[in-house]
VOPATOR-648690 format. One record per residue: residue number from 0; residue in one letter; chain; x, y, z of N, C-alpha, C, O, CB in turn. Coordinates in Angstrom, 3 decimals. Glycine has a CB too. Example, Ala and Ser with C-alpha at 12.3 -4.5 7.8 and 13.67 -1.06 7.14 Angstrom:
BEGIN
    nr   rest   kette       n_px       n_py       n_pz      ca_px      ca_py      ca_pz       c_px       c_py       c_pz       o_px       o_py       o_pz      cb_px      cb_py      cb_pz
     0      A       A     13.190     -5.690      7.800     12.300     -4.500      7.800     13.200     -3.300      7.800     14.236     -3.319      8.465     11.308     -4.473      9.046
     1      S       A     12.850     -2.250      7.080     13.670     -1.060      7.140     12.900      0.030      7.870     13.409      1.138      8.039     14.084     -0.598      5.725
REM end
This chain:
BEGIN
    nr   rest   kette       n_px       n_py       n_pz      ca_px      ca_py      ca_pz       c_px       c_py       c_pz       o_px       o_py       o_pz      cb_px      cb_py      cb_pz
     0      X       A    106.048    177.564     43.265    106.775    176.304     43.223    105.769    175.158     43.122    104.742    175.137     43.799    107.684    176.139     44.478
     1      X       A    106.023    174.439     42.462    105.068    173.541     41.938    105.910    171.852     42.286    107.068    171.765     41.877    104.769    174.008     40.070
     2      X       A    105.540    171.088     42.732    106.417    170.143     43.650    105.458    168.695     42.463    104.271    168.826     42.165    106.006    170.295     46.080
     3      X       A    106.395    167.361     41.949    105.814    166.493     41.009    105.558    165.396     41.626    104.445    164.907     41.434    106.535    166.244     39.899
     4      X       A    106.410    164.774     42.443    107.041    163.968     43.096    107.953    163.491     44.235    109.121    163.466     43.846    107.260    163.842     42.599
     5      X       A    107.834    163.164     45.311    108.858    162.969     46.134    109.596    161.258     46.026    108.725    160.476     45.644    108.209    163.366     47.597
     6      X       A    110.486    160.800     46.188    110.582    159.349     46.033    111.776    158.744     46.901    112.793    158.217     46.450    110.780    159.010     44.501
     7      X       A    111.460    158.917     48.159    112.363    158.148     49.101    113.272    156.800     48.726    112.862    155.964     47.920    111.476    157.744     50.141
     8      X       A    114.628    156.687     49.446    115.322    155.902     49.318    115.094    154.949     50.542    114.839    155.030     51.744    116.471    156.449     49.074
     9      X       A    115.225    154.412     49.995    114.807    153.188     51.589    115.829    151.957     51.354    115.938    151.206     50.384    112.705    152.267     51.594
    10      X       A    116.390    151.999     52.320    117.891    150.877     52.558    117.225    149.384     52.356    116.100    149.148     52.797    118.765    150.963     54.545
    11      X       A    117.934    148.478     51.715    117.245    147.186     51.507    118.057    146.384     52.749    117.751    145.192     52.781    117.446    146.486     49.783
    12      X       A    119.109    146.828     53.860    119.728    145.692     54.946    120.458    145.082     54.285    120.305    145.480     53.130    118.861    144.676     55.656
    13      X       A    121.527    143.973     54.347    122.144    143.439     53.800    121.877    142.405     52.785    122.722    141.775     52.148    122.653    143.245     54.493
    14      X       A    120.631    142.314     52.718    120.099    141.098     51.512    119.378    141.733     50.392    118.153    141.624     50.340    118.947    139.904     52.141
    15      X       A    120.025    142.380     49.499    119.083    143.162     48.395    118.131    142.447     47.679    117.010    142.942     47.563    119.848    143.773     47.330
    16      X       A    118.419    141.207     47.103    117.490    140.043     46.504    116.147    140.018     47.452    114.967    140.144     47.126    118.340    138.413     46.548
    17      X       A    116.677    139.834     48.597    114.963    139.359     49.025    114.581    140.737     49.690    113.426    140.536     50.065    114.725    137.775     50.391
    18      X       A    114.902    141.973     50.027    114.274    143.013     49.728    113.613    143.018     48.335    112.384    143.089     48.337    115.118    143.996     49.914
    19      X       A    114.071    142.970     47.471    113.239    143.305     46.126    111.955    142.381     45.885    110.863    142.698     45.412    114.233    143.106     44.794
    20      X       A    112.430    141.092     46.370    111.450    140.048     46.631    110.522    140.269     47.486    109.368    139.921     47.238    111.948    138.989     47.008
    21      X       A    110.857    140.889     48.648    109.470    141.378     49.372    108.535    142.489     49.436    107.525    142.801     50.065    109.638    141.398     50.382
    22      X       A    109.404    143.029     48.384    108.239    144.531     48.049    107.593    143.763     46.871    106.386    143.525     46.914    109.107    146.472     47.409
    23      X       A    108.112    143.490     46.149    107.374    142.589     44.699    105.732    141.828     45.743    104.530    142.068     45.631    109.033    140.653     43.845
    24      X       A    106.457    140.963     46.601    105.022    140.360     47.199    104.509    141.128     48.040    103.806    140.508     48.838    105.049    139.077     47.906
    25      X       A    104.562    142.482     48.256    104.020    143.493     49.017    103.011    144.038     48.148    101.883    144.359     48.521    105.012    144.496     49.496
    26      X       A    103.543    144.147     46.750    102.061    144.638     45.896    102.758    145.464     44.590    102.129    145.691     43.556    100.804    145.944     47.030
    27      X       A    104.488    145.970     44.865    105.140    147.082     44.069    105.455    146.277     42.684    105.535    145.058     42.532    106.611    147.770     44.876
    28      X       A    105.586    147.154     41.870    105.766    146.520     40.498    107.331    147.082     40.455    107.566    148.262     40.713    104.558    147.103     39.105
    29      X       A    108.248    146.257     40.150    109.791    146.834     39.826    109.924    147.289     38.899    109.814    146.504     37.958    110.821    146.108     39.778
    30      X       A    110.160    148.423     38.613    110.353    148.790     37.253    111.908    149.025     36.709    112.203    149.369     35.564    109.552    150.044     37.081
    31      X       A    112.563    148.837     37.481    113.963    148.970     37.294    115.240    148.553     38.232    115.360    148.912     39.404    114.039    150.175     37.121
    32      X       A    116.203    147.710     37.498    116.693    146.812     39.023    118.242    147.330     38.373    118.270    147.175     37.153    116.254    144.460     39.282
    33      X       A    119.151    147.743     38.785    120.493    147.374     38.855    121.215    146.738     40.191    120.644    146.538     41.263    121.127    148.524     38.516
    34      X       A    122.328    146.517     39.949    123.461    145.856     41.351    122.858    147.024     42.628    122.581    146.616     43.755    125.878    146.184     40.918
    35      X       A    122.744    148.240     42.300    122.595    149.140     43.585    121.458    149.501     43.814    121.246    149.653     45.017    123.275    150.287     43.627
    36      X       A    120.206    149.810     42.836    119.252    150.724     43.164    118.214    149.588     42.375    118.521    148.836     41.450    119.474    152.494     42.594
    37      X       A    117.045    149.711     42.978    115.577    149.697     41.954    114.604    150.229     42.336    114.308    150.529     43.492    114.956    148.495     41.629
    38      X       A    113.777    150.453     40.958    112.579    151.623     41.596    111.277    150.824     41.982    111.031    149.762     41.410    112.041    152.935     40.306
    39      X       A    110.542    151.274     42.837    109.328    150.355     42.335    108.430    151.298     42.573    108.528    152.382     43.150    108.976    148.892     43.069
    40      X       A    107.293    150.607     41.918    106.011    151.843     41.762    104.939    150.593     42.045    104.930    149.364     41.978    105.772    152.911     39.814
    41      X       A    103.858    151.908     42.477    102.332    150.824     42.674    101.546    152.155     42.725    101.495    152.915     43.693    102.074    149.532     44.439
    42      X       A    100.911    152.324     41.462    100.129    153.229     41.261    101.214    154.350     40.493    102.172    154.259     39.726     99.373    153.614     42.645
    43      X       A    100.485    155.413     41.156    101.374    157.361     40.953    102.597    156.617     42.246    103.697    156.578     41.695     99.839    159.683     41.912
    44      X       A    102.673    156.178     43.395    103.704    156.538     44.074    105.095    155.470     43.418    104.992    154.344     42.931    103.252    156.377     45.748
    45      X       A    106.259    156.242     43.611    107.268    155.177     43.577    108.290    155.391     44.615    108.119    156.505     45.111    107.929    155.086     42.235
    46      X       A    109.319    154.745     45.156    110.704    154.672     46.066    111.574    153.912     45.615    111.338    152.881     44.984    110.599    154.217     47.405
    47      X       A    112.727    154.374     45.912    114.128    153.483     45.207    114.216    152.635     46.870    113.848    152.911     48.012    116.088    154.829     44.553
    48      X       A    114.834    151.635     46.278    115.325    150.348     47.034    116.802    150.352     46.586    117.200    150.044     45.462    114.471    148.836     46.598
    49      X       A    117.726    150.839     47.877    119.180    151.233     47.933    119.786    150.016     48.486    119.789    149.610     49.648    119.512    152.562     48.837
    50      X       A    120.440    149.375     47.127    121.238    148.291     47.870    122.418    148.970     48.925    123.410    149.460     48.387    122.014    147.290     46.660
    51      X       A    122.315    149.000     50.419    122.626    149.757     51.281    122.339    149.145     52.713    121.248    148.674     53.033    122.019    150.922     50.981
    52      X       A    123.332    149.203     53.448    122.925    148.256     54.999    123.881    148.863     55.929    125.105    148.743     55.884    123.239    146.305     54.994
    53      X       A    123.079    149.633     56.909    123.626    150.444     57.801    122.593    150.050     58.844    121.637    150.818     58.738    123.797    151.987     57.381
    54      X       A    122.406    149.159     59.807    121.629    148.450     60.492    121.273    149.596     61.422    120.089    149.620     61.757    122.222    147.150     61.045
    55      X       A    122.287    150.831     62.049    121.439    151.955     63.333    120.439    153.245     62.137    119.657    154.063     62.623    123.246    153.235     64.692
    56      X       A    120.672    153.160     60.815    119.663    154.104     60.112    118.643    153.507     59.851    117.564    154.091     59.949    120.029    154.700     58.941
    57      X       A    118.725    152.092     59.422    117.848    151.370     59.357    116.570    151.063     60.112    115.388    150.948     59.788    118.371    150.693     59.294
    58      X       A    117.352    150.962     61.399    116.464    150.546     62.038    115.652    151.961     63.419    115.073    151.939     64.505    117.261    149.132     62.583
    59      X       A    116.068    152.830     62.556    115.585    154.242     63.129    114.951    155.037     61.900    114.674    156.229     62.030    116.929    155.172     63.821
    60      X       A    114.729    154.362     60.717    114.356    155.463     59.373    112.659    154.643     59.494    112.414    153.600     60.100    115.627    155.176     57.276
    61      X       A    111.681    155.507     58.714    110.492    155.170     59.150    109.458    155.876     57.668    109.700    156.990     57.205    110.266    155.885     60.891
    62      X       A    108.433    155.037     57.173    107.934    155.399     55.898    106.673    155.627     56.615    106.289    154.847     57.486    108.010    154.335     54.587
    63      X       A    105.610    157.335     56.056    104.258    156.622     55.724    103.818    156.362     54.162    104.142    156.935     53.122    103.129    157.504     56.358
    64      X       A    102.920    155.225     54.442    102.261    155.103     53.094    100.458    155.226     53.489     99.942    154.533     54.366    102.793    153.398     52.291
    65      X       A     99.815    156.076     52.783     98.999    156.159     53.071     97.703    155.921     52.027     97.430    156.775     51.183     99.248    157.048     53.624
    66      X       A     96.911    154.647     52.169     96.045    153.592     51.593     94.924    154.025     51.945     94.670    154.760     52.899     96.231    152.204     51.985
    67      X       A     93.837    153.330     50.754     92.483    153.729     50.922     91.613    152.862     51.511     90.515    153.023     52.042     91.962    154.044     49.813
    68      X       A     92.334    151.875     51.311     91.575    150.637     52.145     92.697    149.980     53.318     93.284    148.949     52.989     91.063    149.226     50.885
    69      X       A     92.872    150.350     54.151     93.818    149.805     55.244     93.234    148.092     55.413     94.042    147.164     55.370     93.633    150.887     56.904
    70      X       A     91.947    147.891     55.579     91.545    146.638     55.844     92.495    145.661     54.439     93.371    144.801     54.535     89.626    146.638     55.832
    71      X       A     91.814    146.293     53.200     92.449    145.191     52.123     93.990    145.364     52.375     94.294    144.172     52.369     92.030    145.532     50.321
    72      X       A     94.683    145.755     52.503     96.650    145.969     52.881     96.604    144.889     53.850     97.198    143.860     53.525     97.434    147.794     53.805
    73      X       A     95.960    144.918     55.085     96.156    144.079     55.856     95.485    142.404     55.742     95.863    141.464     56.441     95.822    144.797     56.877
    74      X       A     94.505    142.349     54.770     94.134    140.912     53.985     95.077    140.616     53.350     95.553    139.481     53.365     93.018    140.824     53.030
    75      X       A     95.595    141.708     52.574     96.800    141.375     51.590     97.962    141.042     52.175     98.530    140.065     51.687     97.162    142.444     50.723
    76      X       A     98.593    141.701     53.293     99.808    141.114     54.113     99.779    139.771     54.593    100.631    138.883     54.587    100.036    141.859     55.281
    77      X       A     98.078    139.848     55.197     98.073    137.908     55.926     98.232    136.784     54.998     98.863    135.762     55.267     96.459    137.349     56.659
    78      X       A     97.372    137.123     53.424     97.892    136.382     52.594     98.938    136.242     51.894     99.253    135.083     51.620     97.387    136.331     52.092
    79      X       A     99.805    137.372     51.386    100.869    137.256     50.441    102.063    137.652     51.260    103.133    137.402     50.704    100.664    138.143     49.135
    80      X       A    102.130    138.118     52.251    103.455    138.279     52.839    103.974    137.372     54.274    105.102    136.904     54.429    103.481    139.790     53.146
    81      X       A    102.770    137.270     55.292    102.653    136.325     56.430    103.812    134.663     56.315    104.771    134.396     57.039    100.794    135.927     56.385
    82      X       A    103.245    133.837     55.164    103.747    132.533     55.187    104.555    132.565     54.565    104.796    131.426     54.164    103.123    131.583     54.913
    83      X       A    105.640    133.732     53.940    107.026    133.353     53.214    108.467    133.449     54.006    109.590    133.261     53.538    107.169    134.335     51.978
    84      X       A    108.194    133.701     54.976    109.026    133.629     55.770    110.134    134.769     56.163    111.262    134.733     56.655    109.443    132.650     55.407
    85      X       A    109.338    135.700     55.749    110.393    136.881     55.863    110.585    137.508     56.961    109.723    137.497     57.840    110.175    137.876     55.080
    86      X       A    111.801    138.190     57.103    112.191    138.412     58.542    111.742    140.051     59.106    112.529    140.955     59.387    113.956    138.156     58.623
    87      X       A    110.459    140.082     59.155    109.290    141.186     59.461    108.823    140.740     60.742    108.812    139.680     61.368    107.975    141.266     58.337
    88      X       A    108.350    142.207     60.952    107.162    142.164     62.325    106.303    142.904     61.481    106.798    143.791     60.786    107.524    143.010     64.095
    89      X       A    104.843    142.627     61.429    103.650    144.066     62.067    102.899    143.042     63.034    102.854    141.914     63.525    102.185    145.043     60.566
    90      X       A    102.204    144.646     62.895    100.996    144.875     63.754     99.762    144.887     63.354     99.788    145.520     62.298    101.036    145.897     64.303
    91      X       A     98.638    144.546     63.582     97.617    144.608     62.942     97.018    145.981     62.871     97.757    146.808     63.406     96.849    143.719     63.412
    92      X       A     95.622    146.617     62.250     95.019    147.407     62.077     94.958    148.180     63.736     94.409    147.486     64.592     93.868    146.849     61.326
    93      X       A     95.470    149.496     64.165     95.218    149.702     65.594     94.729    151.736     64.972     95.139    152.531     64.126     97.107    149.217     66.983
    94      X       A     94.106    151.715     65.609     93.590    153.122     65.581     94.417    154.028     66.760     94.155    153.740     67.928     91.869    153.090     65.879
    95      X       A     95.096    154.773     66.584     96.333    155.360     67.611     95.930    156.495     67.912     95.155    156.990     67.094     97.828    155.538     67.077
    96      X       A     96.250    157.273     69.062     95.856    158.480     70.245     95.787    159.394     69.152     94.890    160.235     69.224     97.069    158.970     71.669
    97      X       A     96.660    159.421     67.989     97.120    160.667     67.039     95.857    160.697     66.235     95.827    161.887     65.922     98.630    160.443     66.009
    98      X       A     95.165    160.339     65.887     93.917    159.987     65.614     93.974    159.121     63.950     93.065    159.181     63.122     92.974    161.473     65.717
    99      X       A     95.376    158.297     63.771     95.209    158.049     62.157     94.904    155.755     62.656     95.196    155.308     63.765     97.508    158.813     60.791
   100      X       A     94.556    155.229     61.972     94.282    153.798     62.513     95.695    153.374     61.122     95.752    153.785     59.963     92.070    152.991     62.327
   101      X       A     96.508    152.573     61.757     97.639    152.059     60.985     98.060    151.062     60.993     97.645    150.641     62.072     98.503    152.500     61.073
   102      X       A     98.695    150.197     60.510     99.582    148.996     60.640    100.636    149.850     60.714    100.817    151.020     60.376     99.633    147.811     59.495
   103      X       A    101.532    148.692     61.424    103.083    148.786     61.977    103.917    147.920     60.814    103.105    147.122     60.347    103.296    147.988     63.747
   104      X       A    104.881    147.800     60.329    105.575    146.637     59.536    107.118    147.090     59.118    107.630    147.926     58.374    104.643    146.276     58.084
   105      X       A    107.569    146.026     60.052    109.013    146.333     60.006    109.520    145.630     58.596    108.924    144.602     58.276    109.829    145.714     61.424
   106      X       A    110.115    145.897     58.107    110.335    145.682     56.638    112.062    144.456     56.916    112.707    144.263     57.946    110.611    147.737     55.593
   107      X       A    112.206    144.056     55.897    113.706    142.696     56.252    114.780    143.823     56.612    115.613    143.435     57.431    114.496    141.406     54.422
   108      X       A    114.938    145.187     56.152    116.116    145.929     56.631    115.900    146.309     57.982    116.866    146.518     58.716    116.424    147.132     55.817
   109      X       A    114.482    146.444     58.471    114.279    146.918     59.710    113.582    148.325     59.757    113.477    148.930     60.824    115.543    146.924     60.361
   110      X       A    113.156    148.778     58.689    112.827    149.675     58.555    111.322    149.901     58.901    110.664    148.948     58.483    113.255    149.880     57.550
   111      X       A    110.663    150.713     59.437    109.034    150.699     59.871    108.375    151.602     59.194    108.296    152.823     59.323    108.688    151.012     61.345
   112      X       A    107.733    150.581     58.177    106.469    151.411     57.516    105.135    151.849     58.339    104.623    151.071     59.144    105.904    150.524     56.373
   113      X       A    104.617    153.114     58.093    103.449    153.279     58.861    102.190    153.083     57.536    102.056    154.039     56.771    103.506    154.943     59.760
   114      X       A    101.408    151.967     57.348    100.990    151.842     56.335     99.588    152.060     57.382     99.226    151.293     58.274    101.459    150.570     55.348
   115      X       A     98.783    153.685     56.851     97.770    154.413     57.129     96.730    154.626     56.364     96.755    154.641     55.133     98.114    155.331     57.385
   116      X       A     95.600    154.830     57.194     93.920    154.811     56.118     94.412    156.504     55.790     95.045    157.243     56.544     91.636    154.515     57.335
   117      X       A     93.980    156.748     54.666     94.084    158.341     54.388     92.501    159.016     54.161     91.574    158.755     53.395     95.099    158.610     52.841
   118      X       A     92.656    159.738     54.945     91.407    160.811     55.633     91.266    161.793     55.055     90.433    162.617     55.432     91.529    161.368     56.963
REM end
């Protein structure tokens, strides 16, 4: 069995516009938008963005993405995502008991990316 791709759905919360808007200033290139779904890609990886808002999956569903430079993600968040006002939490760069160092970042649906150095 030979496996190509995996490509998670990830709920955009009740505001699909500025979900799409905040992965766009997250770094993803959209490559495809209808009323319900769009894909976005950044690099080989891509995930659909499900116009979809179920606030207890949401806010219990959880991504890793795993980066080669964790430092530049987190330059890149303070500059392009920090001052637009979006309705996020992270965390800065923390090196955790499990032994991987990650940012935390709750996404506008509520969703928590684990954006990780890959080892």
């Amino acid at each position: 069995m030979e496996l190509m791709k995996l490509r998670p759905f990830i709920p955009s919360g009740e505001d699909y516009p500025l979900a799409q808007r905040f992965f766009e200033d997250l770094g993803f290139e959209k490559v495809y938008s209808d009323s319900g779904l769009s894909i976005f890609r950044l690099g080989e990886q891509e995930f659909f963005l499900q116009n979809f808002h179920n606030e207890e999956f949401q806010s219990n569903y959880m991504v890793e993405l795993l980066v080669a430079d964790l430092d530049a993600w987190w330059t890149h968040i303070q500059k392009n995502i920090r001052d637009k006002r979006y309705p996020i939490k992270f965390k800065e760069p923390t090196l955790y008991p499990w032994g991987k160092r990650e940012i935390h970042l709750i996404d506008p649906a509520g969703v928590c990316w684990h954006i990780a150095e890959s080892r």
